[in-house]
N, CA, C and O atoms as CSV, one atom per row, in Angstrom:
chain,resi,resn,atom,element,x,y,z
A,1,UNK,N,N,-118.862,62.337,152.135
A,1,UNK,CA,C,-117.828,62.273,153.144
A,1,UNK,C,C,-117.378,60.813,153.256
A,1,UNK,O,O,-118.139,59.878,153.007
A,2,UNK,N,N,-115.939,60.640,153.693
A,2,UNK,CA,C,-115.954,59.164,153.640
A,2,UNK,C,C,-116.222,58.736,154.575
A,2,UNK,O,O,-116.902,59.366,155.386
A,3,UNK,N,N,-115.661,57.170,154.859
A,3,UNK,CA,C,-116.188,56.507,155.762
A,3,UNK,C,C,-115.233,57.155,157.354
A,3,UNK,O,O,-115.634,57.382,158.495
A,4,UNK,N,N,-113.933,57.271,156.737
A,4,UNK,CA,C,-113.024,57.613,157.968
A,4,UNK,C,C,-113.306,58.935,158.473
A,4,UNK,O,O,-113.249,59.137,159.686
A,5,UNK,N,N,-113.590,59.811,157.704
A,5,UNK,CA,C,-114.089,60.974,157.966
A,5,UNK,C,C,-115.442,61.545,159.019
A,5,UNK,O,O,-115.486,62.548,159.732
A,6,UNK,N,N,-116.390,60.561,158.800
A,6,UNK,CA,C,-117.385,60.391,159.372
A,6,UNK,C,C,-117.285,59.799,160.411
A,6,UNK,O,O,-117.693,60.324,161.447
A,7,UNK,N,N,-116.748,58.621,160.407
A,7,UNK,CA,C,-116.456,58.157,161.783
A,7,UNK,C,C,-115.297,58.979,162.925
A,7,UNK,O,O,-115.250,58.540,164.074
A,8,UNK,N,N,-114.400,60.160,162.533
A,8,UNK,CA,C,-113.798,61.141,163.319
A,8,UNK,C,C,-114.810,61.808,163.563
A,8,UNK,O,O,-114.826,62.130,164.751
A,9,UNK,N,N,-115.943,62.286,162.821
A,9,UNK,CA,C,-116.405,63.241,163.349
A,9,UNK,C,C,-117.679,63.099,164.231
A,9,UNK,O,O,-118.253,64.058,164.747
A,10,UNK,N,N,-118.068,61.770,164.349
A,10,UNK,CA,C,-119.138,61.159,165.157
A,10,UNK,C,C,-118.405,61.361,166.809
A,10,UNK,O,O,-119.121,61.290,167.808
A,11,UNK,N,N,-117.019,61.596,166.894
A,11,UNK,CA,C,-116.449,61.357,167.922
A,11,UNK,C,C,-116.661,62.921,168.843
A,11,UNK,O,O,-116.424,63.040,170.045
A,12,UNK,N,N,-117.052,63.785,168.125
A,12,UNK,CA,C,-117.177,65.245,168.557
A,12,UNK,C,C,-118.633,65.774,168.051
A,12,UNK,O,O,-119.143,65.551,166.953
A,13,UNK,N,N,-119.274,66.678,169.337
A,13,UNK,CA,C,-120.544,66.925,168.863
A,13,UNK,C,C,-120.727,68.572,169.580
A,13,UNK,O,O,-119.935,68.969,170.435
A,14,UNK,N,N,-121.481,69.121,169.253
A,14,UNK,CA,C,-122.092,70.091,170.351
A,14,UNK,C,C,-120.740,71.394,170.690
A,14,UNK,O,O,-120.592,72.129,171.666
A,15,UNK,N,N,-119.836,71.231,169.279
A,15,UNK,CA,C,-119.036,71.719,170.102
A,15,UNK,C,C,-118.878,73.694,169.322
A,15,UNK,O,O,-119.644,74.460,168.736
A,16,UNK,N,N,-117.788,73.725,169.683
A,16,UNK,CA,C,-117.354,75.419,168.988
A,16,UNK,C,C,-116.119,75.510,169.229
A,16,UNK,O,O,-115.487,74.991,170.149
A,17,UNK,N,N,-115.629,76.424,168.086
A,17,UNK,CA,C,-114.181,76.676,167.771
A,17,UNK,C,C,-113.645,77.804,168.722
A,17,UNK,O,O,-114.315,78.833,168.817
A,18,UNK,N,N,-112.357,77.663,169.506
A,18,UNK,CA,C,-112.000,78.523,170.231
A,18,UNK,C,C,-111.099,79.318,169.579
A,18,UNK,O,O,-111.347,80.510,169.401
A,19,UNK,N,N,-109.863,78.703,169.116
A,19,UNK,CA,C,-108.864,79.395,168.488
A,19,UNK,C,C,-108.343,78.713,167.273
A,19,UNK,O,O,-108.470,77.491,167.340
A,20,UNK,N,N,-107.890,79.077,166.373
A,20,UNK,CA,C,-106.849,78.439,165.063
A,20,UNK,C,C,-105.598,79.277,165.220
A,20,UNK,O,O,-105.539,80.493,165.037
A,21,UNK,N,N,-104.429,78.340,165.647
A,21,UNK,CA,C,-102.983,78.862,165.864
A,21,UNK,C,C,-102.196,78.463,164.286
A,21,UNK,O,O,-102.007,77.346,163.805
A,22,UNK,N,N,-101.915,79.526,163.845
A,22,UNK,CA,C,-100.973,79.105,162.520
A,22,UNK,C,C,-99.969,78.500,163.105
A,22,UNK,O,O,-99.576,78.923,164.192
A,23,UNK,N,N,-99.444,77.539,162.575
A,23,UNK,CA,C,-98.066,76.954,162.519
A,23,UNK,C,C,-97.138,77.389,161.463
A,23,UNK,O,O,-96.308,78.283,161.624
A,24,UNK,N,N,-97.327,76.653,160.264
A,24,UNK,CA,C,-96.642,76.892,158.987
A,24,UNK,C,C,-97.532,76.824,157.773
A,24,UNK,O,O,-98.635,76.278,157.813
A,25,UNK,N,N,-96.894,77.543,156.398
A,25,UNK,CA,C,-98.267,77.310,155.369
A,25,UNK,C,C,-97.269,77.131,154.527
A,25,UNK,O,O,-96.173,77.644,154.757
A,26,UNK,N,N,-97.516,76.317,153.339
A,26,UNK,CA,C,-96.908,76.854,151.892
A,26,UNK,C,C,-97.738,76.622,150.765
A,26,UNK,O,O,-98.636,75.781,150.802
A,27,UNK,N,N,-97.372,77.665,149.264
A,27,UNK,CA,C,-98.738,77.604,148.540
A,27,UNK,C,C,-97.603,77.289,147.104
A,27,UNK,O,O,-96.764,78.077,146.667
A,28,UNK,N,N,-97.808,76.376,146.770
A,28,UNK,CA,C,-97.012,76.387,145.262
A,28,UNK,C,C,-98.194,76.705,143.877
A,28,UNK,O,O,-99.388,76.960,144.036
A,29,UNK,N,N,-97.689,76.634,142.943
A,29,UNK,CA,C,-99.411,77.062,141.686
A,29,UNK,C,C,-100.178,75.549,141.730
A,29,UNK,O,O,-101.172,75.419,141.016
A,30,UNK,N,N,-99.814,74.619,142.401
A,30,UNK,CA,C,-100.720,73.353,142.109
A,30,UNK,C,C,-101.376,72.902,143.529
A,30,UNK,O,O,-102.429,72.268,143.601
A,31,UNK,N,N,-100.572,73.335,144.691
A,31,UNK,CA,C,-100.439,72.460,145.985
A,31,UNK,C,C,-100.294,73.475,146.792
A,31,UNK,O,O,-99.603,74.444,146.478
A,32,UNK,N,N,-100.942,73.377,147.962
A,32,UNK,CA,C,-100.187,74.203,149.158
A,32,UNK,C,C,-100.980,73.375,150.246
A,32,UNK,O,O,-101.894,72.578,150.039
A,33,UNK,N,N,-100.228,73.876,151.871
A,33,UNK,CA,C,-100.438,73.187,152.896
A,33,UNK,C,C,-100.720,73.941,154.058
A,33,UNK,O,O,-100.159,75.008,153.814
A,34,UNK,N,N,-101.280,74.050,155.246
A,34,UNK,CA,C,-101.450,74.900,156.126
A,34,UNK,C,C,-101.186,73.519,157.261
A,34,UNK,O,O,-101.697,72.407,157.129
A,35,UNK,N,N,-99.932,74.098,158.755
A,35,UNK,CA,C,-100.150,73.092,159.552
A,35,UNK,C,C,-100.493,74.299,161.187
A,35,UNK,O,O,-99.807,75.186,161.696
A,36,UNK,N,N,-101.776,73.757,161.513
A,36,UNK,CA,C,-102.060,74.522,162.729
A,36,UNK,C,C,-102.694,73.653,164.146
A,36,UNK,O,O,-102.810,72.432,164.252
A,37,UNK,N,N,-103.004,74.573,165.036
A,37,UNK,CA,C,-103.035,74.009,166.539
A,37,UNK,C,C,-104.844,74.286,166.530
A,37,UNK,O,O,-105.217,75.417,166.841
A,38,UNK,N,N,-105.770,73.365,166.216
A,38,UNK,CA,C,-107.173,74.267,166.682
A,38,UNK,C,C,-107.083,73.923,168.063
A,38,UNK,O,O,-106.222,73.255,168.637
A,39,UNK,N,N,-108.086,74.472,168.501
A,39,UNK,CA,C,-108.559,74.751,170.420
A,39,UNK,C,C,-110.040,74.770,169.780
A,39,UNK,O,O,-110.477,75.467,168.863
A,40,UNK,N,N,-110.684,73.758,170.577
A,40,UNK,CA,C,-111.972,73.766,170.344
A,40,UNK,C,C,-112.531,73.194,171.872
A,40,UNK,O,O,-111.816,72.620,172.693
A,41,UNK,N,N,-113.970,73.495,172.036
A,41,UNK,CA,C,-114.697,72.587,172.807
A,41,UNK,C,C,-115.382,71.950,172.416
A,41,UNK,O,O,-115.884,72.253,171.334
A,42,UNK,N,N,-115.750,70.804,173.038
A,42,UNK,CA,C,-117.096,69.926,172.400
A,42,UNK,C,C,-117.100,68.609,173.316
A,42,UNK,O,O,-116.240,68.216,174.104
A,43,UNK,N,N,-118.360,68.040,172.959
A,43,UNK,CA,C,-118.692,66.921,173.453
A,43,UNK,C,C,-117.830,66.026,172.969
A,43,UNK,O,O,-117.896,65.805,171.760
A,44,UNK,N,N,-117.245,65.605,173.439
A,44,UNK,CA,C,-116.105,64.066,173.158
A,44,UNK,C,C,-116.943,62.526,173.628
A,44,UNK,O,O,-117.557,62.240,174.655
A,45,UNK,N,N,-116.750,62.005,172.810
A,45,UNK,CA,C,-117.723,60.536,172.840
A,45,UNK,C,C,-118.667,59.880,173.210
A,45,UNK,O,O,-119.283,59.254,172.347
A,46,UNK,N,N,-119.082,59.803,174.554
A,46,UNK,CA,C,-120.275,59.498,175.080
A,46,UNK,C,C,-120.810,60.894,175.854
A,46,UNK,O,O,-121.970,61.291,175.970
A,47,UNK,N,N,-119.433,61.561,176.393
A,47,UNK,CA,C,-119.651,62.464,177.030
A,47,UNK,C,C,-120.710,63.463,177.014
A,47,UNK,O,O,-121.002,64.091,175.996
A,48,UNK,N,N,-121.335,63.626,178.233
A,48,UNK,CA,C,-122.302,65.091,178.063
A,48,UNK,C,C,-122.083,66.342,178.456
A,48,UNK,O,O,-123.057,67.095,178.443
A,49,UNK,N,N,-120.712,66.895,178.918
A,49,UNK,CA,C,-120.302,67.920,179.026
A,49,UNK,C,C,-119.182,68.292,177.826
A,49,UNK,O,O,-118.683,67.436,177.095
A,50,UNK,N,N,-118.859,69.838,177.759
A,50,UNK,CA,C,-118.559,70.514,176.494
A,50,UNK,C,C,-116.762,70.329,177.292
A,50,UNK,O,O,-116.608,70.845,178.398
A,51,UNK,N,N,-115.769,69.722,176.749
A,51,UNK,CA,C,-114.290,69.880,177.071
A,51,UNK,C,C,-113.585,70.489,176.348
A,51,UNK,O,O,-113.968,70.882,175.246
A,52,UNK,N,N,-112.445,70.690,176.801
A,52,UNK,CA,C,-111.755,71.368,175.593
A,52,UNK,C,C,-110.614,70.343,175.223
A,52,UNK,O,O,-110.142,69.466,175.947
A,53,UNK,N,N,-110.297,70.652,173.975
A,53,UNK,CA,C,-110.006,69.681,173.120
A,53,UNK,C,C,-108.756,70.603,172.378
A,53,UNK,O,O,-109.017,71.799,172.247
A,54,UNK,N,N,-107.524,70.168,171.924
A,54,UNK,CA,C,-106.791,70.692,170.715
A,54,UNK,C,C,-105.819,69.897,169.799
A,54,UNK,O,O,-105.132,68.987,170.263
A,55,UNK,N,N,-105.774,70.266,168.460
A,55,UNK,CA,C,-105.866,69.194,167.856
A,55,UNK,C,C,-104.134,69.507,166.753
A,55,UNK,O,O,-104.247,70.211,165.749
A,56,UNK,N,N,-103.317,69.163,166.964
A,56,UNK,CA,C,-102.011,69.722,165.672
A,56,UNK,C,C,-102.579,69.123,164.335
A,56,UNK,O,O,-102.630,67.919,164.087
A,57,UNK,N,N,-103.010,70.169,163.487
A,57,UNK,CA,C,-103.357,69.650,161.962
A,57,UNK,C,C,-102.684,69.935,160.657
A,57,UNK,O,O,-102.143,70.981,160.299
A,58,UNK,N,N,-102.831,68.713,159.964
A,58,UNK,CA,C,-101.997,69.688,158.783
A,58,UNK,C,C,-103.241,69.144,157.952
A,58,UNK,O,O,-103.867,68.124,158.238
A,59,UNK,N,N,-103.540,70.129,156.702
A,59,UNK,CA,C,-104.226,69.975,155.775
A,59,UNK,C,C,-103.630,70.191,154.253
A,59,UNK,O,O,-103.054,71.219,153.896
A,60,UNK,N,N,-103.856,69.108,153.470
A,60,UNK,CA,C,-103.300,69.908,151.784
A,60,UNK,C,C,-103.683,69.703,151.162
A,60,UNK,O,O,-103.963,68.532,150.902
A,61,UNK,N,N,-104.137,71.191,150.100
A,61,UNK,CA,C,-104.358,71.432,149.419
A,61,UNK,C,C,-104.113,71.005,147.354
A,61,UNK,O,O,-102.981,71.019,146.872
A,62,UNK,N,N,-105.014,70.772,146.726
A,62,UNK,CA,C,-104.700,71.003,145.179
A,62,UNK,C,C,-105.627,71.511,144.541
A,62,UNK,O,O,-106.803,71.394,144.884
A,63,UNK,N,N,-105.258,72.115,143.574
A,63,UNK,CA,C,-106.024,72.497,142.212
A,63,UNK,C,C,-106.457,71.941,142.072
A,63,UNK,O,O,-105.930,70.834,141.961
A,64,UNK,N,N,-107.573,72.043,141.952
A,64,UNK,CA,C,-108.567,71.428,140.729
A,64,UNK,C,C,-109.556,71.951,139.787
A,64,UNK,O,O,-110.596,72.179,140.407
A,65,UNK,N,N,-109.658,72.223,138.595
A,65,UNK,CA,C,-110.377,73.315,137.885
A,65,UNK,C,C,-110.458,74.770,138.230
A,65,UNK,O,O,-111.451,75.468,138.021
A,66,UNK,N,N,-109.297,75.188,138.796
A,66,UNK,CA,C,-109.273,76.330,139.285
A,66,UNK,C,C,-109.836,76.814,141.132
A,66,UNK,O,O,-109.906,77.966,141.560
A,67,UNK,N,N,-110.074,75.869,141.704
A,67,UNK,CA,C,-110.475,75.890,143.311
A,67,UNK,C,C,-109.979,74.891,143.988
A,67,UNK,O,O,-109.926,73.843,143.345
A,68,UNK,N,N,-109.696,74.860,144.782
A,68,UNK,CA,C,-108.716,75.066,145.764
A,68,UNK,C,C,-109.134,73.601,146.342
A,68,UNK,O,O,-110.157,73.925,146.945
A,69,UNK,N,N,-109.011,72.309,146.530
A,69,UNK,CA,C,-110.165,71.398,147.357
A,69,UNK,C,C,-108.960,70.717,148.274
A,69,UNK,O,O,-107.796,70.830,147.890
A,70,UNK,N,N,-109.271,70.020,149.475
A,70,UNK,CA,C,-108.828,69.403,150.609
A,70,UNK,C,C,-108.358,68.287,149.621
A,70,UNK,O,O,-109.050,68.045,148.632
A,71,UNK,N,N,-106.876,67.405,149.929
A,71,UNK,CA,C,-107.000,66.436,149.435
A,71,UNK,C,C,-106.644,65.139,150.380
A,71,UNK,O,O,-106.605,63.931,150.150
A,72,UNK,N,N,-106.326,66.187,151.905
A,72,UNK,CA,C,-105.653,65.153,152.520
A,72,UNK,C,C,-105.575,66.327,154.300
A,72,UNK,O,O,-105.367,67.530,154.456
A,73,UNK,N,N,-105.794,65.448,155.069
A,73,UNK,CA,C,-106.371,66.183,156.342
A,73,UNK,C,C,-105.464,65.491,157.440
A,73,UNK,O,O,-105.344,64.298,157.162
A,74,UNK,N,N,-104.856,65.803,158.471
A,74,UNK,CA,C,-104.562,64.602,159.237
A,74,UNK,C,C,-104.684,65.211,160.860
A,74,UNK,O,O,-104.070,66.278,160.852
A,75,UNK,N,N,-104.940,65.089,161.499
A,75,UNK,CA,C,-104.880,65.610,163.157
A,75,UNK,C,C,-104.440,64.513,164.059
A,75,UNK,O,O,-104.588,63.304,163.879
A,76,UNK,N,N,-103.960,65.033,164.912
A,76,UNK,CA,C,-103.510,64.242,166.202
A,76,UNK,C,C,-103.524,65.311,167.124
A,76,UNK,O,O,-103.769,66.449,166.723
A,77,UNK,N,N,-103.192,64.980,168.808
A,77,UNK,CA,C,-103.460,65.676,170.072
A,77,UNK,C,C,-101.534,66.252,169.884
A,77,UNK,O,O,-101.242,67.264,170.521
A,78,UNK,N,N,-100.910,65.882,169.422
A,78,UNK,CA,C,-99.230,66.045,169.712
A,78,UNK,C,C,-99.054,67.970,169.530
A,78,UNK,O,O,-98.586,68.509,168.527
A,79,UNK,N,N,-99.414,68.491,170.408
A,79,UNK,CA,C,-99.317,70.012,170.497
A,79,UNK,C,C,-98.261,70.608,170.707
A,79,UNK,O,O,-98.037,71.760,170.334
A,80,UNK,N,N,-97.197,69.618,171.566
A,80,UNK,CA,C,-96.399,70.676,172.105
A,80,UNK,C,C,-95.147,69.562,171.972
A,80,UNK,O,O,-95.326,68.372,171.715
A,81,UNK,N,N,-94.025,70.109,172.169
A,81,UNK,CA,C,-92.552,69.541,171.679
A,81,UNK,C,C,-92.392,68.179,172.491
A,81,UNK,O,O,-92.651,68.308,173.688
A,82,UNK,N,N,-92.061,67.043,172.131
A,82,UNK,CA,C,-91.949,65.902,172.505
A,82,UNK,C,C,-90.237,65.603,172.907
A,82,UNK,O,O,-89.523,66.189,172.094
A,83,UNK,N,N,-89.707,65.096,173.604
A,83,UNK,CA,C,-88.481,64.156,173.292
A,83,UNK,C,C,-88.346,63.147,172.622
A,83,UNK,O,O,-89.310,62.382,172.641
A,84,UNK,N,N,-87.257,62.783,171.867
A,84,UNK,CA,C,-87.178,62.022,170.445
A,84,UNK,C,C,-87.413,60.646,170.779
A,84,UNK,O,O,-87.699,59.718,170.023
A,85,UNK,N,N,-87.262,60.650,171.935
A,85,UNK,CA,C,-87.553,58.762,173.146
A,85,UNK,C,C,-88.904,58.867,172.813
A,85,UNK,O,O,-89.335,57.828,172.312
A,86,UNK,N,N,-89.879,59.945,172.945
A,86,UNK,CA,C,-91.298,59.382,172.782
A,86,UNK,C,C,-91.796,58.757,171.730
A,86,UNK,O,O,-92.889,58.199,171.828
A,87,UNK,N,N,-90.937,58.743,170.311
A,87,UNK,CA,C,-91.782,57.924,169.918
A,87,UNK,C,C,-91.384,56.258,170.025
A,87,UNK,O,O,-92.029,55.368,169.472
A,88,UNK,N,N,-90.521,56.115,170.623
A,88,UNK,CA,C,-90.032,54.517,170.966
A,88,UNK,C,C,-91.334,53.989,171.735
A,88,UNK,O,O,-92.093,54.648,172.446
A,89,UNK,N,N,-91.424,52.022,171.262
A,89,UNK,CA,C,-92.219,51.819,171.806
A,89,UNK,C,C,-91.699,50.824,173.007
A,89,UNK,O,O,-90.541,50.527,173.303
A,90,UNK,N,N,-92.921,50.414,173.592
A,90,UNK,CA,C,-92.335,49.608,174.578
A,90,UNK,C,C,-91.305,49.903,175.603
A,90,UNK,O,O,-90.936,49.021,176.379
């Protein structure tokens, strides 16, 4: 696992999956992508109670020798429709 990987997941412990909301998928013969909403609970950082947590993910996919492997993962909290001002800074 890498280093970034490990260090996301040190950030959540103790927890369980509530729901996986499809968003969108696409599968070409080399590549495909799935982008969804999980709902999970879990311990969040120091914390000792179980919260709930949800996460917008996209994950994608490639071939490789014939199975299917992760090549690229990304999550953020951004669940629900934003105004185009939010991403301005300052």
């Amino acid at each position: 696992m890498s280093r970034a990987c490990s260090r996301a997941a040190a950030n959540y412990r103790d927890g369980r999956v509530i729901k996986i909301e499809p968003i969108a998928r696409y599968e070409t013969p080399e590549l495909a992508y799935l982008v969804e909403v999980e709902r999970f609970e879990a311990k969040v950082g120091g914390g000792d109670e179980r919260r709930p947590v949800a996460l917008r993910v996209t994950t994608i996919f490639g071939l490789e020798h014939g199975a299917w492997k992760v090549v690229h993962r990304h999550a953020d909290p951004i669940t629900t429709e934003r105004p185009v001002e939010s991403v301005l800074e300052g």
